[in-house]
Steps between C-alpha positions, in 0.01 A plus 500: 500500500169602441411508102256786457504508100601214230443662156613308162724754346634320156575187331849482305618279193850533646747771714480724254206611595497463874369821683776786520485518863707493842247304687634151594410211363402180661394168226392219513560186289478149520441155268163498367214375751710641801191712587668850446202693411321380715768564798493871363133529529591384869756744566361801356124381667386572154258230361562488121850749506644219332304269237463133624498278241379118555765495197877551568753736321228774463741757555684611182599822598654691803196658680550799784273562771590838697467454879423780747647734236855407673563162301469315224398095528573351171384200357681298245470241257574132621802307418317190470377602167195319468283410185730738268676443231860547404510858396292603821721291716816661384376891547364467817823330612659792351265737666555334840892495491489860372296637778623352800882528422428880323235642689684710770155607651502090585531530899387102559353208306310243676561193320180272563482154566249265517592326919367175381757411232835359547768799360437535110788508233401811358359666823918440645607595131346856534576533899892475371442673208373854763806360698717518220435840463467637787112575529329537821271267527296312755274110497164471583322188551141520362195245601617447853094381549550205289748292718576489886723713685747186584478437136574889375817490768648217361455619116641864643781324643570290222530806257713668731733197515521471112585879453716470791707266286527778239498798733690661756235700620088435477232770376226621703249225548152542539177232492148664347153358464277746284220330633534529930704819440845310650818696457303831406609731783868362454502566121360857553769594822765365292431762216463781777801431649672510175351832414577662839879361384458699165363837663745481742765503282391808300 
């Protein structure tokens, strides 16, 4: 997929307020320091789309980028919550749960994770939590650069084995690095291929 235009569109306190539109909807989320933004600035080859932050849990809100005027990539808040306090914690929880179990324009959230950590409590609490109720979703492993590629199998592997004790069936994996590029192309076909599904259907 070639992306000829990435254009911030809106940023919403909550579903509510997401666009009234057909388009589907691909989001992102992750724990906080997972690298989404920048990932999305990778994707979209868009320096800036998405505000770095050398601070974690910048995202308070659930931000939509239109892409090629055919789809919407939408980036939400973490579930790591950092720095915020109690009141913050709990709406943006909220917010999260409402949008990805409501939002029927929700056509598949990749779930970051950071390849160099063992599987986290609350990165397997929200994976069942999608499974739970039945929301498409997909893992991506972010910061590929940072170990080797015997080391990244083995950590792939591993996860796989744990939700294989919970699962009967695994999500689409895929392994990123926003800074060599890695796992790009197969982000972007996977999309297409998912949209040719859609338009096919109609």
């Amino acid at each position: 997929m070639l992306i000829k235009t990435a254009e911030f569109v809106k940023s919403c306190p909550g579903l509510a307020s997401c666009p009234c539109s057909e388009k589907p909807e691909y989001a992102f989320i992750g724990r906080s320091n997972v690298g989404k933004s920048s990932l999305i600035n990778m994707i979209s080859a868009r320096k800036g789309l998405a505000m770095t932050s050398s601070k974690p849990g910048k995202t308070l809100l659930i931000n939509y980028f239109d892409i090629n005027n055919s789809w919407y990539l939408v980036d939400l808040p973490g579930y790591g919550f950092a720095s915020v306090d109690k009141d913050t914690r709990a709406r943006l929880k909220r917010m999260i749960e409402e949008y990805t179990v409501g939002r029927m324009q929700l056509t598949n959230l990749f779930v970051l994770l950071d390849c160099r950590l063992e599987p986290q409590k609350n990165d397997l609490d929200f994976i069942n939590f999608l499974g739970g109720h039945e929301v498409p979703f997909s893992l991506v492993f972010t910061k590929t650069d940072k170990i080797s590629k015997s080391k990244l199998a083995a950590n792939i592997a591993h996860y796989k084995e744990v939700l294989s004790g919970q699962w009967e069936w695994l999500p689409p994996i895929f392994a990123t690095s926003s800074e060599t590029k890695e796992g790009r192309e197969e982000l972007l076909s996977y999309i297409e291929q998912i949209n040719n599904s859609i338009e096919n259907q109609e």
